[in-house]
C-alpha positions as CSV (number, residue, x, y, z in Angstrom):
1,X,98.4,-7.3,-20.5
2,X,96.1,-7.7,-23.5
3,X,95.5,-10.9,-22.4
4,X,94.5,-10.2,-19.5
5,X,92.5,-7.1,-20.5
6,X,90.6,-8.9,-23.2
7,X,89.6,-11.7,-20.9
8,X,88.3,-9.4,-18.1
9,X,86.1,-7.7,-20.9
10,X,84.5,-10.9,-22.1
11,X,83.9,-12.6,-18.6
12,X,82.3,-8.6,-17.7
13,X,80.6,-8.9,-20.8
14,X,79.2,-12.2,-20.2
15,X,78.0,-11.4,-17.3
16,X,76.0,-8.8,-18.6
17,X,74.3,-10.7,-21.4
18,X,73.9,-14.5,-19.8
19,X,70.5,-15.1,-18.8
20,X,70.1,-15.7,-14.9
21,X,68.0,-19.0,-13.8
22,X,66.7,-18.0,-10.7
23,X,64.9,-14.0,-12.4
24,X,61.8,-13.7,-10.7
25,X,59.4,-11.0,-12.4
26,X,58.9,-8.2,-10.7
27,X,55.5,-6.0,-10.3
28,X,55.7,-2.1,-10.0
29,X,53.6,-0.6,-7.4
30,X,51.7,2.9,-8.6
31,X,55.5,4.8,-7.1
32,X,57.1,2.8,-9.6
33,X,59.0,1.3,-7.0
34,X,59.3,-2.6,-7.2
35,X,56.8,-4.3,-5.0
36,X,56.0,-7.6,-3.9
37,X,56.3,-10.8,-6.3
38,X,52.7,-10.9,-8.4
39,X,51.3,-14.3,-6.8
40,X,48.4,-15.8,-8.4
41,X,44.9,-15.7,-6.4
42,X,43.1,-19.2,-7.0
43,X,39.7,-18.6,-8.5
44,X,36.3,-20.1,-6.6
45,X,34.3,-22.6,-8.1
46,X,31.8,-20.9,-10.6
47,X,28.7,-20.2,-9.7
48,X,25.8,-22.5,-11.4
49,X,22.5,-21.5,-12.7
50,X,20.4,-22.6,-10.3
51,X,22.4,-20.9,-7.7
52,X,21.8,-17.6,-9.2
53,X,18.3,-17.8,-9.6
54,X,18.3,-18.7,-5.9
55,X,20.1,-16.0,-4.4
56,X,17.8,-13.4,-6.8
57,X,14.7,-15.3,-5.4
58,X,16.1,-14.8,-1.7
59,X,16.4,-11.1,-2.3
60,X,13.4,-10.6,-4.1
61,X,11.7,-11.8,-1.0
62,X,13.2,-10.3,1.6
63,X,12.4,-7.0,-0.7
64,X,9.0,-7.7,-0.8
65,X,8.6,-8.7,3.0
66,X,10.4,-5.5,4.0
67,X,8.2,-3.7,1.2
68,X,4.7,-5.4,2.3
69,X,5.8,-4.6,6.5
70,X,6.6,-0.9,6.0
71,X,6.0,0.4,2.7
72,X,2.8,-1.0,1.0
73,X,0.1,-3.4,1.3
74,X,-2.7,-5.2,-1.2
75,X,-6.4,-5.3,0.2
76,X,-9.3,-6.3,-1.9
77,X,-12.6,-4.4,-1.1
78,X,-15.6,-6.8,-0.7
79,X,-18.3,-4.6,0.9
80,X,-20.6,-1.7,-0.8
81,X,-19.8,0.9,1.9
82,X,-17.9,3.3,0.4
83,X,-19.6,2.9,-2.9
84,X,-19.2,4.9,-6.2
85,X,-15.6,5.8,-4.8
86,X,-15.0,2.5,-4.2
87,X,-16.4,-0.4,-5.9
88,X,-16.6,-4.0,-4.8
89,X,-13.9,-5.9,-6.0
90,X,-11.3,-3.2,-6.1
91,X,-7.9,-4.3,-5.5
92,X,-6.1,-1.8,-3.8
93,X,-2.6,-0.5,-2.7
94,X,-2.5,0.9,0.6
95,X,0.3,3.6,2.1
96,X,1.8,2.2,5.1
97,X,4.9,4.9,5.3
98,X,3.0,7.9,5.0
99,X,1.3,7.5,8.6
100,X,4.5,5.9,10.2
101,X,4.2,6.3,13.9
102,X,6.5,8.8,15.6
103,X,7.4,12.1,15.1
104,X,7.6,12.8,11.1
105,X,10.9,13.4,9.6
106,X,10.6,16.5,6.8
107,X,12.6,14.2,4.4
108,X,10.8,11.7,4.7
109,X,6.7,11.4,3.1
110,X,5.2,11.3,5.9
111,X,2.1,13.1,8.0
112,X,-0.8,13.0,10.2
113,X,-3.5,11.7,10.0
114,X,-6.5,14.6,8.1
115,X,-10.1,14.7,7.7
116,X,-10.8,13.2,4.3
117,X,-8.3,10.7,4.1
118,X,-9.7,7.0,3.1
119,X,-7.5,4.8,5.2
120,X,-7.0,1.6,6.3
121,X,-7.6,-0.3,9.4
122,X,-8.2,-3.5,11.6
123,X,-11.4,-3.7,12.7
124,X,-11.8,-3.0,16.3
125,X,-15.0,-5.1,17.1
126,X,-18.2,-2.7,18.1
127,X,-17.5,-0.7,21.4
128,X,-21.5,-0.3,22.0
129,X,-22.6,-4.0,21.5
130,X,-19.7,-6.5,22.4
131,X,-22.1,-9.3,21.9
132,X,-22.8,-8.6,18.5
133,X,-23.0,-11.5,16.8
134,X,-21.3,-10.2,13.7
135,X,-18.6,-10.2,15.5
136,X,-18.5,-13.6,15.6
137,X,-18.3,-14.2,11.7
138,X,-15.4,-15.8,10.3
139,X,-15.1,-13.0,7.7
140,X,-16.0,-10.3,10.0
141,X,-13.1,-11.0,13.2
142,X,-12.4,-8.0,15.2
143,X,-8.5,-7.1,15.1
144,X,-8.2,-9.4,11.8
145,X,-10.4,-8.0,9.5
146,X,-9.5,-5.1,6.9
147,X,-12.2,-1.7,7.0
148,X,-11.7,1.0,4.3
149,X,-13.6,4.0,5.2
150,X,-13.0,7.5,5.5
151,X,-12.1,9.6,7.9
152,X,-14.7,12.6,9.3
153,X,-13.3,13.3,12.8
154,X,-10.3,13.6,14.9
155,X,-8.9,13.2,18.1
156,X,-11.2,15.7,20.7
157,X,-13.6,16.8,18.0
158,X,-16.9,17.0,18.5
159,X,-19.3,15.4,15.6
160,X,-22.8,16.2,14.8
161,X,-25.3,14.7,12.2
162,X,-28.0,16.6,11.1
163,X,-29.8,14.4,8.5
164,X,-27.4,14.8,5.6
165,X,-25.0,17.2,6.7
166,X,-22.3,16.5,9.0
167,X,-21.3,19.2,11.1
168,X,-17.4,18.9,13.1
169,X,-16.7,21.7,15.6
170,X,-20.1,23.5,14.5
171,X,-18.8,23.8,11.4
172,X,-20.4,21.7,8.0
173,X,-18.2,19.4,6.7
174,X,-17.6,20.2,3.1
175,X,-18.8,17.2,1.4
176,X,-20.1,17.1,-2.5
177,X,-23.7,15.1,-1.8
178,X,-24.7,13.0,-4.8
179,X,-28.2,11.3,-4.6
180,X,-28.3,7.9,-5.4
181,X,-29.9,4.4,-5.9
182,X,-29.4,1.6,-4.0
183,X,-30.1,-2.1,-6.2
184,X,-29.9,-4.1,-2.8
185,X,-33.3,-2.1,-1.2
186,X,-36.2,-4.8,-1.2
187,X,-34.7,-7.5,-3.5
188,X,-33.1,-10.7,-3.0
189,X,-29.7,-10.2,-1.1
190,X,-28.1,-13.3,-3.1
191,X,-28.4,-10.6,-6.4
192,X,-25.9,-10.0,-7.9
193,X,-27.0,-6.8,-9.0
194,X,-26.4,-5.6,-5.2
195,X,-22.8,-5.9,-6.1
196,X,-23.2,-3.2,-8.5
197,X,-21.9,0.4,-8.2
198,X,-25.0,2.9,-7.2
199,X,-26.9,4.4,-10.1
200,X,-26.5,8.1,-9.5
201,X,-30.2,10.5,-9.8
202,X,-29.0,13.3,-9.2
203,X,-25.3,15.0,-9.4
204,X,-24.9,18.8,-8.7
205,X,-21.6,20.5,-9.3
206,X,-19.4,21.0,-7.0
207,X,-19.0,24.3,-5.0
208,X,-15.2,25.4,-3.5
209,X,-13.6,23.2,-0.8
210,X,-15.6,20.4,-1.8
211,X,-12.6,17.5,-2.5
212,X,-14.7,14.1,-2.4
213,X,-17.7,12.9,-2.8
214,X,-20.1,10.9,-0.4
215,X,-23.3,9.2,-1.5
216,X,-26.8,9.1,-0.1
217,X,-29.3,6.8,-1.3
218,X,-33.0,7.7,-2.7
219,X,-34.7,4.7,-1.3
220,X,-33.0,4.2,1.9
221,X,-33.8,5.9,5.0
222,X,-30.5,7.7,7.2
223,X,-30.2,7.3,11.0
224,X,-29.9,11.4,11.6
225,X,-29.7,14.1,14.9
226,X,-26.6,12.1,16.6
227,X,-23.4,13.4,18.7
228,X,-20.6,11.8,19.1
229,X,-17.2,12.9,20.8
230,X,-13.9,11.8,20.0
231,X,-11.6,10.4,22.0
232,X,-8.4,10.7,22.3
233,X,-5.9,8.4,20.2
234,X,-9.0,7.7,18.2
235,X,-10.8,8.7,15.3
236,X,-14.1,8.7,13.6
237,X,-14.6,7.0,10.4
238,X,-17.7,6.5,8.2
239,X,-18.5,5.4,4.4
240,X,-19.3,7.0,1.6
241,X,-22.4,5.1,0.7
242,X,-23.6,6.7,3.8
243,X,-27.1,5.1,3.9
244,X,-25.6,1.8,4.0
245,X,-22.3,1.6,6.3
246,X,-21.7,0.0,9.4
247,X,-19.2,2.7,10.8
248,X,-18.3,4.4,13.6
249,X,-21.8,5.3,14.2
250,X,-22.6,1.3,14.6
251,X,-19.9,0.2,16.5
252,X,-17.4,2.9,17.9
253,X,-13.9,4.8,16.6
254,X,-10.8,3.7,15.4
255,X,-8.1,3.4,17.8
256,X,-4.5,4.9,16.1
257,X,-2.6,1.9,16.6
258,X,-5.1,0.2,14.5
259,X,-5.0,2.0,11.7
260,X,-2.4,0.9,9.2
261,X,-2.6,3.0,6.3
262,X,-3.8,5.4,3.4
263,X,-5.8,3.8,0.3
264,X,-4.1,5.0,-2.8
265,X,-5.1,3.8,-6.1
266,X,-6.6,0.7,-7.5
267,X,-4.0,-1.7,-9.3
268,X,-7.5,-3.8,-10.5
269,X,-10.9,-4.1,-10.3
270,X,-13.1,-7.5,-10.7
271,X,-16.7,-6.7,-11.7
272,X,-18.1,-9.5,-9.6
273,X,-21.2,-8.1,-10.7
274,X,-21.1,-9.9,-14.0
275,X,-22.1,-13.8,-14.8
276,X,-19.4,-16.1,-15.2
277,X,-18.0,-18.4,-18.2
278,X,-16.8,-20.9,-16.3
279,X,-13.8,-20.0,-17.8
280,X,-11.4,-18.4,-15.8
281,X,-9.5,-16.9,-18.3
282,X,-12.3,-15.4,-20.2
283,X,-13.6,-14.3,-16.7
284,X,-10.2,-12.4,-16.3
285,X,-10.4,-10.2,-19.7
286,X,-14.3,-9.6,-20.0
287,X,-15.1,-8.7,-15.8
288,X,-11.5,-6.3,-15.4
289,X,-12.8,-3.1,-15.0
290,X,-10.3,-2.2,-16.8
291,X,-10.9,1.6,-16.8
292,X,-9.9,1.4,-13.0
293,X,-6.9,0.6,-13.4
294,X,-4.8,2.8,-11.9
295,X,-7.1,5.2,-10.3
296,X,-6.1,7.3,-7.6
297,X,-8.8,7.0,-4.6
298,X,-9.7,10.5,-3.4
């Protein structure tokens, strides 16, 4: 008997404490029940440099493409029309979202069209002279070219222009006048003093409800006593430098699905006003206007 009990405790006993050969370890799931066997997922080839600069290059582009179609766009300003607000050579960033078409979402930043804004827009050609020959120039092609004026009338108003005074509705439009000189009148057009802003005579204050400021020139005579009506779908636009602007009372109005944005602020200004070095470089630091950086246009 004790034989046999002391044998079945050691072969229970070794049982108990031999190691087993074919243990597989075991991985608890979050129940701490015992789930599948933990297998080993094969790692992918790492990824090299040049790869990763790639892939951030491919989405920095396709940010910028979707940024440039629906969100913003650069235009550089190389005509005196809407001179002091805007000065040749501004650089500018231009609104596209704010006058999305479609109905306006009240989440979203967006709204029509007003009287005042400065915006954006392909040229449409001139309605009253389609042989004009400036149509024809290379930097002046109708449906290509980038305007930037403001705008003084919309759809279905009625637009009158009594010498200075522009009248929508009957009403005046409230505009801050500034009198001002014009370098380009009787002097060689190849100046470059004509790229210069306008020297500014004479500067009253302002009076309530007037919000920007238009410019009429001491030396230059104004087309006045006109009508115009707007159509609809269409708005009138015309520069500040009022006295010289071709605008919609030189070729026509704006149709809306021309129209592609609102001006906001200028990101840099070249004074091309000023001689150059020869030196590009130099050029860059001494011609910056560098005290337009970053102004908003209003």
């Amino acid at each position: 008997m004790s034989d046999e009990t002391n044998t079945g405790v050691v072969e229970r006993t070794g049982e108990e404490t031999a190691p087993r050969s074919d243990f597989k370890a075991k991985k608890m799931n979050p129940n701490g029940d015992e789930g599948r066997e933990a297998e080993a997922k094969p790692m992918g080839p790492p990824k090299t440099v040049w790869r990763e600069y790639f892939e951030s290059l491919v989405v920095t582009v396709i940010m910028a493409l979707f940024g440039m179609t629906f969100i913003v766009q650069a235009v550089k300003v190389p005509t005196g029309s809407m001179q002091n607000t805007i000065t040749i050579g501004d650089h500018l960033l231009v609104n596209k979202f704010i006058f999305a078409p479609g109905a306006s979402l009240p989440f979203l930043p967006q709204r029509p069209i007003e009287r005042g804004d400065i915006i954006v827009f392909k040229y449409p050609g001139n309605q009253n002279n389609p042989a004009d020959p400036r149509d024809r120039d290379p930097n002046n092609l109708p449906y290509k070219t980038n305007y930037v004026k403001r705008v003084v009338g919309l759809p279905g108003d009625h637009i009158e222009l009594r010498e200075r005074t522009v009248l929508v509705n009957g009403q005046p439009l409230p505009e801050h006048q500034i009198a001002a000189h014009d370098y380009s009148e009787g002097e060689d057009p190849e100046d470059p003093r004509n790229k210069m802003p306008l020297r500014v005579e004479n500067n009253p204050p302002r009076t309530p409800g007037q919000s920007y400021d238009v410019y009429y020139s001491t030396n230059r005579s104004l087309d006045t006593n006109r009508n115009f009506v707007v159509p609809e779908g269409n708005y009138m636009v015309m520069g500040d430098n009022r006295n010289n602007s071709a605008d919609s009372r030189v070729w026509g109005f704006v149709p809306r699905d021309l129209i592609i944005g609102r001006a906001m602020f200028v990101y840099w200004s070249y004074d091309e006003s000023l001689p150059s070095s020869g030196n590009p470089i130099i050029d860059f630091f001494h011609n910056t206007r560098w005290r337009r950086t970053g102004t908003m246009v209003k």
